[in-house]
KEZA-591957 format. One line per field, with one value per residue (C-alpha): residue in three letters; x, y, z; residue number from 1; chain. Coordinates in steps of 0.02 Angstrom, whole numbers, plus 50000, padded with zeros to 5 digits. Example, Ala and Ser with C-alpha at 12.3 -4.5 7.8 and 13.67 -1.06 7.14 Angstrom:
aa <- (ala; ser) .
xx <- (50615; 50684) .
yy <- (49775; 49947) .
zz <- (50390; 50357) .
i <- (1; 2) .
ch <- (A; A) .
% end
This chain:
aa <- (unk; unk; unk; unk; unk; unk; unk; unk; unk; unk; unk; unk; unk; unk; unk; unk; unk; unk; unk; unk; unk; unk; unk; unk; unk; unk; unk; unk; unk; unk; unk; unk; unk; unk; unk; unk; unk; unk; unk; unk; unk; unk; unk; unk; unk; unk; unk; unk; unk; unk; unk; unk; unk; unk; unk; unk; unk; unk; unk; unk; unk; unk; unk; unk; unk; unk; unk; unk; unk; unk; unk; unk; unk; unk; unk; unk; unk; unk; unk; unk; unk; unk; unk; unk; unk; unk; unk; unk; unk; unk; unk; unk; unk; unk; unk; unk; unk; unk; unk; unk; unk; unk; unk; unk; unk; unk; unk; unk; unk; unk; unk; unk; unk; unk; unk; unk; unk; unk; unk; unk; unk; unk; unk; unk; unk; unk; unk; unk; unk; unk; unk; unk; unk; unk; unk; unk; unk; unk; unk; unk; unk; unk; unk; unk; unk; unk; unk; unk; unk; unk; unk; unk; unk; unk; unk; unk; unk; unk; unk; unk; unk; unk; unk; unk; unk; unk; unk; unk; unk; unk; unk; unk; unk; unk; unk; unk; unk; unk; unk; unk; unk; unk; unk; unk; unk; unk; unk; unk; unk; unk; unk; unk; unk; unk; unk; unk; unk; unk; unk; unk; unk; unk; unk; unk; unk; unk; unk; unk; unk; unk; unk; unk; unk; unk; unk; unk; unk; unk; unk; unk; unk; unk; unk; unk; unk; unk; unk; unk; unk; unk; unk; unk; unk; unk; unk; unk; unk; unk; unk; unk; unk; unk; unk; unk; unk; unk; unk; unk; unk; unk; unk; unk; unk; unk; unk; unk; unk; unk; unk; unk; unk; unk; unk; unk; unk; unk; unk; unk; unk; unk; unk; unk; unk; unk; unk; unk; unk; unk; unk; unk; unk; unk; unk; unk; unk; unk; unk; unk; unk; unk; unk; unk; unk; unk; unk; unk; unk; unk; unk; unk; unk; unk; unk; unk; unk; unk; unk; unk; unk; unk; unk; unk; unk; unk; unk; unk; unk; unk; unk; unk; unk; unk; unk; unk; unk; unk; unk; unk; unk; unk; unk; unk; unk; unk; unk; unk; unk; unk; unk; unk; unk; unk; unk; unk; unk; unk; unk; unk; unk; unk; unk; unk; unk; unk; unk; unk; unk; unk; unk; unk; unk; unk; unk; unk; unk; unk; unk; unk; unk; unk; unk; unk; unk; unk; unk; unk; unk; unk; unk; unk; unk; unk; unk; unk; unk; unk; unk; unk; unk; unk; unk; unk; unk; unk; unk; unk; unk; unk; unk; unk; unk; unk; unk; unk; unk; unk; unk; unk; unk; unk; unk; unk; unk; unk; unk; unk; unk; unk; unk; unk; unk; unk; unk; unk; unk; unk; unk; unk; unk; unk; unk; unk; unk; unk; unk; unk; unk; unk; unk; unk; unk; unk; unk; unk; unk; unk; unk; unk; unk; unk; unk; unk; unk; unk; unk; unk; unk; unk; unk; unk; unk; unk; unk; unk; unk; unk; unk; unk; unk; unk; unk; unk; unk; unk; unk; unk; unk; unk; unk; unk; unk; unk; unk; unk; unk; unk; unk; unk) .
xx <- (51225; 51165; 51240; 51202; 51032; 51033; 51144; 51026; 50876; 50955; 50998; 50820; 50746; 50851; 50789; 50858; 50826; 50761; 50788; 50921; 51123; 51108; 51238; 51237; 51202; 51317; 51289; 51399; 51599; 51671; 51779; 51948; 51912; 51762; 51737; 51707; 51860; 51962; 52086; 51968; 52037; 52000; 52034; 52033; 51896; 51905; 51825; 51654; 51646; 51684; 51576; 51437; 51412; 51452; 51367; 51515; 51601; 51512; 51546; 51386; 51322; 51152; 51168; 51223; 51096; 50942; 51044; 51042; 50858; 50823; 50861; 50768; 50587; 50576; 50405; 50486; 50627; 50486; 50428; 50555; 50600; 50446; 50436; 50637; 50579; 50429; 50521; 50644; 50483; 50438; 50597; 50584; 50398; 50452; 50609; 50492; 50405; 50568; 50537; 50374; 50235; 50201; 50025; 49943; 49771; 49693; 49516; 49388; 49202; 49091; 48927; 48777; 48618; 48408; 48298; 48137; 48130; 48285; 48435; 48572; 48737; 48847; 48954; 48785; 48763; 48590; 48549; 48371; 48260; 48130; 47992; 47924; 47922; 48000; 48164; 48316; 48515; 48619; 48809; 48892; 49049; 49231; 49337; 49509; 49599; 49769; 49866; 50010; 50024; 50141; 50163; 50305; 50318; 50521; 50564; 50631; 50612; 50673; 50514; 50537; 50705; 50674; 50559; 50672; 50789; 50671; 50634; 50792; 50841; 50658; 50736; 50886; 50818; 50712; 50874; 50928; 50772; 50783; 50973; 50908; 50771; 50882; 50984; 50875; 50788; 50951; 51014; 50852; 50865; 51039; 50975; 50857; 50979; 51094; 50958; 50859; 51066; 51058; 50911; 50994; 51124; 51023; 50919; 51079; 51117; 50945; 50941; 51116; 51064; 50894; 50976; 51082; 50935; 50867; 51020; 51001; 50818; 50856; 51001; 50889; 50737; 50854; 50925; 50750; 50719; 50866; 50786; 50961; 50846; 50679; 50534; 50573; 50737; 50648; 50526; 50675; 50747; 50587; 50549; 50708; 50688; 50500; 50574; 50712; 50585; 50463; 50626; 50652; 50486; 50483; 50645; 50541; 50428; 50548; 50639; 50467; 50443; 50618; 50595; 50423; 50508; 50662; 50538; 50442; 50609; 50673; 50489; 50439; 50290; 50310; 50207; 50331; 50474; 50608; 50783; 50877; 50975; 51146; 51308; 51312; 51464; 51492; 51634; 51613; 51675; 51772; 51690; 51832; 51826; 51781; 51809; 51716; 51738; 51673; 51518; 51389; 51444; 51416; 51244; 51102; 50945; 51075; 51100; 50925; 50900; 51027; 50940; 50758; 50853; 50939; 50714; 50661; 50775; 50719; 50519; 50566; 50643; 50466; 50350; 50456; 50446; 50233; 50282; 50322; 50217; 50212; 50249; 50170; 50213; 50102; 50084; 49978; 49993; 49859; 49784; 49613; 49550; 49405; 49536; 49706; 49812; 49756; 49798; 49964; 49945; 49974; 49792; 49711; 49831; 49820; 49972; 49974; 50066; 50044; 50114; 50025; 50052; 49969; 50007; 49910; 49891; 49804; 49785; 49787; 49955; 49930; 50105; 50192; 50105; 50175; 50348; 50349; 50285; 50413; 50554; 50488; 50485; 50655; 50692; 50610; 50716; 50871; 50828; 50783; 50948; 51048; 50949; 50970; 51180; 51165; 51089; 51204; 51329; 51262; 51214; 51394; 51465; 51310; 51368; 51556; 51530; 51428; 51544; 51682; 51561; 51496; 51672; 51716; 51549; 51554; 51747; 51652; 51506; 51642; 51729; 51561; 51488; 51652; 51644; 51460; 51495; 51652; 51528; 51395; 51517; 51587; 51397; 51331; 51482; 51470; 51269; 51310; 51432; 51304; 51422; 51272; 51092; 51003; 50963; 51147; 51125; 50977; 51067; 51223; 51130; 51031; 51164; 51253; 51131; 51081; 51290; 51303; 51149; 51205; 51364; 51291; 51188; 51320; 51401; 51242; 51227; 51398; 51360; 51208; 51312; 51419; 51285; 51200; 51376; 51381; 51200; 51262; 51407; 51324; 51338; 51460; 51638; 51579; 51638; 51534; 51506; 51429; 51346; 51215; 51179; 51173; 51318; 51267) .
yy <- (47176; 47071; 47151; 47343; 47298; 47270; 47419; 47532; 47465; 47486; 47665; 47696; 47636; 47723; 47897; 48081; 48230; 48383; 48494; 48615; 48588; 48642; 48748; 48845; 49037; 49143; 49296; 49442; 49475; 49392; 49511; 49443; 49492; 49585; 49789; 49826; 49695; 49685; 49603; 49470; 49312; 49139; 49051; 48906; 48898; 48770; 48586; 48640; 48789; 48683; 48545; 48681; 48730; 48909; 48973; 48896; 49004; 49142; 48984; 48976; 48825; 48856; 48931; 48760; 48656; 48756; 48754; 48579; 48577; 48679; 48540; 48428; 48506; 48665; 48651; 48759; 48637; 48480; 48573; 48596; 48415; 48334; 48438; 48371; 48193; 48222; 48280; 48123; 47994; 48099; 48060; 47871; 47894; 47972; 47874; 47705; 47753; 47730; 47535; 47419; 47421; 47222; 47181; 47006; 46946; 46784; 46728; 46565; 46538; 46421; 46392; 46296; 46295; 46278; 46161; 46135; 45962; 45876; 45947; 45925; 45978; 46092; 45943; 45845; 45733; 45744; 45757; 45703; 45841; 45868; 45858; 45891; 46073; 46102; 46194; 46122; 46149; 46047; 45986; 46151; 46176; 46260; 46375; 46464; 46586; 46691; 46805; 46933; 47071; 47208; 47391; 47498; 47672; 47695; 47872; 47910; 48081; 48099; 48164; 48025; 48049; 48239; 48213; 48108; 48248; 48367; 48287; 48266; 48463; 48493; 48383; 48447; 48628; 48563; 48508; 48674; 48769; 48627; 48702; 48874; 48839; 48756; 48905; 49044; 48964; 48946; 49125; 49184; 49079; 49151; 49333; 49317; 49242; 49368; 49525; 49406; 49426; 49606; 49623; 49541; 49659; 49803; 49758; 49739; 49898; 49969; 49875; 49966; 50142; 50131; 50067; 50242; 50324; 50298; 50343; 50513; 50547; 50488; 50631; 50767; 50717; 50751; 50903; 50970; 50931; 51028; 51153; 51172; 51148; 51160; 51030; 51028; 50948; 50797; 50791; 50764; 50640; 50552; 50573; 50504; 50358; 50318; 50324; 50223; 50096; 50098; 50073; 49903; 49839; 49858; 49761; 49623; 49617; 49627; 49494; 49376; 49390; 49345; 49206; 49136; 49186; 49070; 48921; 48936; 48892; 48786; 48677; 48712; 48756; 48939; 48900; 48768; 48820; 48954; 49007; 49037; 49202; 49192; 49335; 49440; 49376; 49555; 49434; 49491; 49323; 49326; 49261; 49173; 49239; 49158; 49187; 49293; 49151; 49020; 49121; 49070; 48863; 48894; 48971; 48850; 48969; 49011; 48827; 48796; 48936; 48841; 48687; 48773; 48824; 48658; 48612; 48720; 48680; 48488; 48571; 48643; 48460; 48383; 48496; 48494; 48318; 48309; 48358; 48189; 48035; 47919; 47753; 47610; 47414; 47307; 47101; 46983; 46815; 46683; 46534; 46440; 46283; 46210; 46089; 46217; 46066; 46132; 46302; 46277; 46145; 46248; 46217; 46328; 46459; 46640; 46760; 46933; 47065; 47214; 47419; 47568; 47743; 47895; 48096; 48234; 48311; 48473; 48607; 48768; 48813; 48732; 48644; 48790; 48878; 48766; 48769; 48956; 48951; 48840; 48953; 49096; 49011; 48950; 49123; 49184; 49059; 49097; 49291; 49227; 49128; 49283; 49389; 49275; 49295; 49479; 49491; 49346; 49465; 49635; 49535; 49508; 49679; 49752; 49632; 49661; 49852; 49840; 49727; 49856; 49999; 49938; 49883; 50074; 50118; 50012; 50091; 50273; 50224; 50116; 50316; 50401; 50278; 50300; 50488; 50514; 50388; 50513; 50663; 50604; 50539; 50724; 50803; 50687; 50747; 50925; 50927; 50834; 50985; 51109; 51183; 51146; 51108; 50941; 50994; 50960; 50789; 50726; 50781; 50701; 50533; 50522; 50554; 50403; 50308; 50345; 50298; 50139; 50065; 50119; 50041; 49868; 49900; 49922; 49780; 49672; 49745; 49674; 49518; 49510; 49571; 49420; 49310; 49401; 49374; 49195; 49191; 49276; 49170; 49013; 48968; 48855; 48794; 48641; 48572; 48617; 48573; 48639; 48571; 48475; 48574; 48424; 48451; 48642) .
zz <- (50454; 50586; 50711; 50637; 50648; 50854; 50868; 50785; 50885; 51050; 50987; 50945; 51100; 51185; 51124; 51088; 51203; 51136; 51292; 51250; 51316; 51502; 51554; 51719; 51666; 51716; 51835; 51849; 51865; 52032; 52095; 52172; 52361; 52436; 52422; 52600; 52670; 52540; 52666; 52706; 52647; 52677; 52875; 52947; 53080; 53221; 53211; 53275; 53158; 53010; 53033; 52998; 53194; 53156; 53321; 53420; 53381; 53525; 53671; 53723; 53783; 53816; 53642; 53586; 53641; 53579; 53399; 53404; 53426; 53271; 53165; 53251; 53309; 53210; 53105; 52966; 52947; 52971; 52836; 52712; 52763; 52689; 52550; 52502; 52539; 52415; 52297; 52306; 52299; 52127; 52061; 52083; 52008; 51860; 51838; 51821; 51687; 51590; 51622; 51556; 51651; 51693; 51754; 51786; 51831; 51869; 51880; 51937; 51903; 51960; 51841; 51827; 51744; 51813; 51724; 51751; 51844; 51772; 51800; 51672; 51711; 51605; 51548; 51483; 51645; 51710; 51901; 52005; 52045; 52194; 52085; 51923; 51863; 52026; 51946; 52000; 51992; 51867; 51939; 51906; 51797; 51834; 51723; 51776; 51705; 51717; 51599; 51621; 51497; 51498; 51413; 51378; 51288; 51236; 51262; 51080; 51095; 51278; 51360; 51492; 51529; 51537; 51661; 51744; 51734; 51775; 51931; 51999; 51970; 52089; 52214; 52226; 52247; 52361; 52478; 52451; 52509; 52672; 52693; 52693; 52810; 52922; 52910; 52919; 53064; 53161; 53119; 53176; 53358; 53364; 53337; 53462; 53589; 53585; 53602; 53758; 53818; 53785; 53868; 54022; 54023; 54017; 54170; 54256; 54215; 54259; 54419; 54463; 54411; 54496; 54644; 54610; 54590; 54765; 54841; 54738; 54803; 54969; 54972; 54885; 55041; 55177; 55092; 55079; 55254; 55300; 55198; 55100; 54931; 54865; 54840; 54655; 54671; 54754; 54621; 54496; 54597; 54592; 54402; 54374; 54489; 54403; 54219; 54243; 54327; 54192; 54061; 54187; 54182; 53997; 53970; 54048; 53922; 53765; 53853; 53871; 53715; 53634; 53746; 53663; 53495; 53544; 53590; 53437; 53343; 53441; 53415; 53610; 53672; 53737; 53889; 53954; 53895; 53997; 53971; 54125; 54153; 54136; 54137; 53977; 53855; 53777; 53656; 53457; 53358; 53200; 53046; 52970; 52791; 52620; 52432; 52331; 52227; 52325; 52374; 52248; 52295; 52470; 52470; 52499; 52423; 52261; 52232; 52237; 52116; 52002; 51995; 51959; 51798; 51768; 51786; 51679; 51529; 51549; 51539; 51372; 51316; 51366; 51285; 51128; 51134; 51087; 50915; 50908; 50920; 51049; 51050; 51151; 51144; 51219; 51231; 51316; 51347; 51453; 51465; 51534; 51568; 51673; 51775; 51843; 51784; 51624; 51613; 51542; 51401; 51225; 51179; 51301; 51298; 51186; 51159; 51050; 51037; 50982; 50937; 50940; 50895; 50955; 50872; 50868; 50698; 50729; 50883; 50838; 50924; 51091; 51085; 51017; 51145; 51277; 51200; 51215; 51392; 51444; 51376; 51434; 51622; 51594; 51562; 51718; 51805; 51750; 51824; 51952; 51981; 51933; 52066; 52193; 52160; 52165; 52326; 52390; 52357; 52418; 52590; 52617; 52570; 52688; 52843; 52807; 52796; 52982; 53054; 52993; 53054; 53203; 53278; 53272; 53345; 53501; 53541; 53525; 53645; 53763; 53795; 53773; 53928; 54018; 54003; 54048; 54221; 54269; 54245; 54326; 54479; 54487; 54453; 54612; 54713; 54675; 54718; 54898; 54909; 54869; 54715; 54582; 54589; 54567; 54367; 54314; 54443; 54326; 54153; 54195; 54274; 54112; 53993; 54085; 54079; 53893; 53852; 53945; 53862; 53693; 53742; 53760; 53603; 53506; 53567; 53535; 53358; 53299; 53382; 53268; 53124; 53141; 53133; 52970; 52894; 52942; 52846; 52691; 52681; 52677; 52846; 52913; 52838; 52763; 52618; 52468; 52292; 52152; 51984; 52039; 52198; 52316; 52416; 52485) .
i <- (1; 2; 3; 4; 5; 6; 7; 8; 9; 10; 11; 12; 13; 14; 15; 16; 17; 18; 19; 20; 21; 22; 23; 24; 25; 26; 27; 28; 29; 30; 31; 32; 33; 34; 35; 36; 37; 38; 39; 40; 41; 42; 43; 44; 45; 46; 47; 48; 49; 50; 51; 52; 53; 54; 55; 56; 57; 58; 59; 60; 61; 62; 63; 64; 65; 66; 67; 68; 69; 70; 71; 72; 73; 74; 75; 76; 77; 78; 79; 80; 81; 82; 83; 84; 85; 86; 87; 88; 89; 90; 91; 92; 93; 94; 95; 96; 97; 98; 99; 100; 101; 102; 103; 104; 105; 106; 107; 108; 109; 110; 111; 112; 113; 114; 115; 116; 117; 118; 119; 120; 121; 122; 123; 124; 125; 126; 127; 128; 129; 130; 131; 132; 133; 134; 135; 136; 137; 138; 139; 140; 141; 142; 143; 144; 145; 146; 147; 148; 149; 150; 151; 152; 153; 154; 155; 156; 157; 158; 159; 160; 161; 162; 163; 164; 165; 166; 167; 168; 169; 170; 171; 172; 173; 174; 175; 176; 177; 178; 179; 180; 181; 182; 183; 184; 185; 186; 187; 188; 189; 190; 191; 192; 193; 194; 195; 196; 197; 198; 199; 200; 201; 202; 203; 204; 205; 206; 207; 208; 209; 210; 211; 212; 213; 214; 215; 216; 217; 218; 219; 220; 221; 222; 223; 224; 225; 226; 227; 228; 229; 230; 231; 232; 233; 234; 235; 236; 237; 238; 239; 240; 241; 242; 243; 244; 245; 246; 247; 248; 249; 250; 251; 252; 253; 254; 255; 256; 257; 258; 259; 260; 261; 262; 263; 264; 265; 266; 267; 268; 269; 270; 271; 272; 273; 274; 275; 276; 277; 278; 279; 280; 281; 282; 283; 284; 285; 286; 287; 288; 289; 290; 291; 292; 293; 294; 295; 296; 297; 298; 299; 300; 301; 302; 303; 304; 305; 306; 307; 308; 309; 310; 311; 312; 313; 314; 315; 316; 317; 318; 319; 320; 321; 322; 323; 324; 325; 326; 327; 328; 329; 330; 331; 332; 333; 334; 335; 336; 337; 338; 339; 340; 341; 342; 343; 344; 345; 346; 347; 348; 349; 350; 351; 352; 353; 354; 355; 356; 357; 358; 359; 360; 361; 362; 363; 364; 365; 366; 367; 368; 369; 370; 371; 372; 373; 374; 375; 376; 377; 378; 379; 380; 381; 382; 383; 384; 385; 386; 387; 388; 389; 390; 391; 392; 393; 394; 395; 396; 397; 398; 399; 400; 401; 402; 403; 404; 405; 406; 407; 408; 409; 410; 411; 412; 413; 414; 415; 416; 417; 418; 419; 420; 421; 422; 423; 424; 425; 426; 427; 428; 429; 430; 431; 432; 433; 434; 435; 436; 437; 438; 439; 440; 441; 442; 443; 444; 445; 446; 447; 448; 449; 450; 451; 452; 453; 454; 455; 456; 457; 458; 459; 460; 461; 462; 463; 464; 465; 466; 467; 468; 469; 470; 471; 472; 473; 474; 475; 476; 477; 478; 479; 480; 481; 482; 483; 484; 485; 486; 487; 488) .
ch <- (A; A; A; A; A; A; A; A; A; A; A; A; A; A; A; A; A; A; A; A; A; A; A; A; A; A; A; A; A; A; A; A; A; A; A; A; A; A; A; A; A; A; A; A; A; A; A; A; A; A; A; A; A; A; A; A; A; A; A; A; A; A; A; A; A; A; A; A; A; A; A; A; A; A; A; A; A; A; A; A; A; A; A; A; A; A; A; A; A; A; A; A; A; A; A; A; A; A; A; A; A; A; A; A; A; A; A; A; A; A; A; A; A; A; A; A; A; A; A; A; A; A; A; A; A; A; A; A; A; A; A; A; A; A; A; A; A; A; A; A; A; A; A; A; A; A; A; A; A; A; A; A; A; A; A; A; A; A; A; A; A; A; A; A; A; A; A; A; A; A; A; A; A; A; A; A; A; A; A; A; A; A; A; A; A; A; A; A; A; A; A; A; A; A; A; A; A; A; A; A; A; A; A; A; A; A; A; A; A; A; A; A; A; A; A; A; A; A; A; A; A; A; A; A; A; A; A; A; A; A; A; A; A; A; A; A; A; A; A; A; A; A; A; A; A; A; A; A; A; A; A; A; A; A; A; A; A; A; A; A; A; A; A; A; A; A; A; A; A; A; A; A; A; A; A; A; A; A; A; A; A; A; A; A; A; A; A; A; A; A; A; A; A; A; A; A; A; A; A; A; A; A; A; A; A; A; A; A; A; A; A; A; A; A; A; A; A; A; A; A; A; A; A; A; A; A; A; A; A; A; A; A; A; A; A; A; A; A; A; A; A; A; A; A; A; A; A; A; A; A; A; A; A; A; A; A; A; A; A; A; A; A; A; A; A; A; A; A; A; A; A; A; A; A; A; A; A; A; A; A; A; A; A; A; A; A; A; A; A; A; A; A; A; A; A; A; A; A; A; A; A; A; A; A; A; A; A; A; A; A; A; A; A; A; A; A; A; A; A; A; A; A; A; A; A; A; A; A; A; A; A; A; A; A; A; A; A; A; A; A; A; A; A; A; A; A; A; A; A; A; A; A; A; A; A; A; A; A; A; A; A; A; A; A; A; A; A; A; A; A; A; A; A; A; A; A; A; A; A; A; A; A; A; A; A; A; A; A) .
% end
């Protein structure tokens, strides 16, 4: 019996929840292997890749280095950073109120009483005054004081612990939603960095066809002075030659502006901060392939979503628990004396203890109120969890399918492009021979043109659909875990 009784104490200090049994909801069917690469299986991407750098894998390493800031200066991920580190200090808040509160205080007064002409000291001596009726100061007395008391409130019905719990699920979404900054901000620096490349390209193609250009007018001038054609064929030559200027003096601008874009994420100040030219790397990289399987574990934001459900079932355990009454033990113990050599003889010192109880008998349905709100949020949750898997999954099939797409596309405009340059090389040669007039010159010029820039758009555009797929998988080839959400 003696030892029952110790058992049964322990247990009842110890508490119950009354949060329902968590389990992670389930979503939809995961199909064995994607829709739109059903060949796409897992790979083993090299060391750089799998250590999370995914944007190695384009061998960039001007691309590299701005990456690397991401982490460290963008404001987004600063951010996100805090907010994680926040939500870790809350945990270690509500995790102490588990444990007694201990609190101790200690006083010392100094006291004395006025007579009128005599002074008489708090102990009964009497002192000499300055003169009669004159009031004086008596030899004042000493008292000192210091007690420690302490409270605790055992969580017998689990609301502590559930807020514990509670906690702990907020911070680890919150380490997901820094994971998905991080990623979405470095996606986005990537994107940029490969259209500011594009860009590149392009003016190196408009510089070469402008140069073309003003070869073309210079040829339809003299052949006007020869009087071999009219004005108008000059004035095509011309219109040509202004277009395709304009169209290079606007790629300036785009590309100023992918620049600032590119500073802002990297944390620079756009007014200081430049990105030298450098030779277009027209090089498409293979996203080595994951499980449909794996998917959900490897996305940051669905992890996060996880753990806002794995929240909101410890909310319902808390608000269940103020059905319930709470329970505070309190003691006290001090002591006093007018000499500190004093203060700890048994006859000036005082000790209670004491147990209170606190329950609310009657509010109209506010608690079952709160219950039901705190379902009905864990509800909302739990959507919102199963959303966030859906379009997980549709992100992939979308980049897959343009990956698939696109790769098709860019070996149509390659032989469109290479087409259009043979036409216009036979067009040019055929007007210097006087076989066709400057019209079919312009057409076939401009349809060149038109090709080889779709052809480097094209290119671009799977470039960018590589790193959207990289983004929908999770990002990089890191190991991953799943159940608490920590380790995505």
């Amino acid at each position: 019996m003696k030892r029952v009784l110790p058992a049964a104490a322990a247990l009842l200090l110890a508490g119950c929840s009354m949060a329902p049994a968590y389990r992670v909801p389930t979503t939809v069917a995961i199909p064995a292997s994607f829709k739109e690469a059903p060949g796409w299986g897992v790979a083993k991407p090299d060391d750089a890749a799998a250590r999370g750098e995914w944007w190695r894998l384009f061998n960039d390493p001007a691309l590299d280095a701005l990456e690397r800031k991401v982490v460290v200066t963008n404001q987004n991920v600063a951010a996100a950073r805090a907010a994680y580190q926040a939500a870790r200090a809350l945990v270690m808040v509500q995790r102490s109120a588990l444990f007694p509160t201990i609190t101790g205080s200690t006083s010392a007064q100094h006291s004395g009483a006025f007579t009128g002409g005599t002074a008489t000291s708090v102990g009964g001596g009497t002192g000499t005054g300055t003169g009669a009726g004159t009031p004086t100061v008596t030899t004042s007395g000493s008292r000192f004081a210091l007690s420690i008391g302490g409270s605790w409130e055992p969580d017998l019905w689990g609301k502590l612990g559930n807020a514990v719990s509670q906690a702990k699920a907020n911070a680890q979404a919150s380490a997901g939603d820094l994971a998905n900054a991080t990623l979405s901000a470095q996606g986005e620096l990537a994107t940029n960095y490969i259209q500011l490349r594009g860009i590149e390209a392009q003016r190196v193609l408009l510089d070469r066809s402008i140069a073309d250009y003003q070869r073309s007018l210079t040829i339809a001038n003299n052949k006007y002075k020869a009087g071999t054609v009219a004005r108008s064929d000059v004035y095509q030559a011309q219109t040509t030659l202004s277009n395709a200027t304009a169209t290079r003096q606007d790629l300036d601008r785009q590309r100023a502006l992918l620049e600032h874009a590119i500073a802002v994420l990297a944390g620079e100040n756009p007014s200081t901060f430049s990105i030298g030219t450098a030779a277009w790397k027209p090089v498409v990289p293979v996203v080595p392939g994951v499980l449909p399987s794996t998917l959900l574990e490897r996305r940051p934001d669905v992890a996060a979503a996880e753990r806002r459900v794995a929240a909101a079932n410890a909310s319902i355990g808390i608000q269940r628990a103020a059905y319930f009454p709470a329970v505070t033990l309190s003691g006290s113990a001090g002591t006093s004396g007018s000499a500190v050599s004093q203060l700890f003889s048994a006859a000036t010192s005082l000790w209670s203890f004491g147990l209170s109880g606190l329950m609310t008998l009657l509010d109209f349905g506010a608690r079952h109120g709160q219950v039901l709100q705190a379902r009905a949020q864990y509800e909302q949750a739990v959507a919102s969890y199963r959303q966030t898997a859906l379009a997980a999954f549709q992100q992939v099939e979308d980049n897959l399918a343009a990956t698939r797409v696109l790769a098709d596309v860019t070996g149509s405009r390659i032989a469109a492009s290479e087409a259009a340059s043979r036409a216009a090389t036979i067009a040019d040669n055929q007007y210097r021979a006087g076989t066709v007039d400057f019209t079919s010159v312009v057409v076939a010029q401009t349809a060149a043109l038109s090709a080889q820039q779709a052809q480097i758009q094209a290119v671009v555009d799977q470039q960018i659909a590589s790193i959207a797929l990289v983004q929908a998988i999770g990002g990089g080839w890191h190991e991953c875990t799943r159940g608490d959400g920590s380790g995505c």
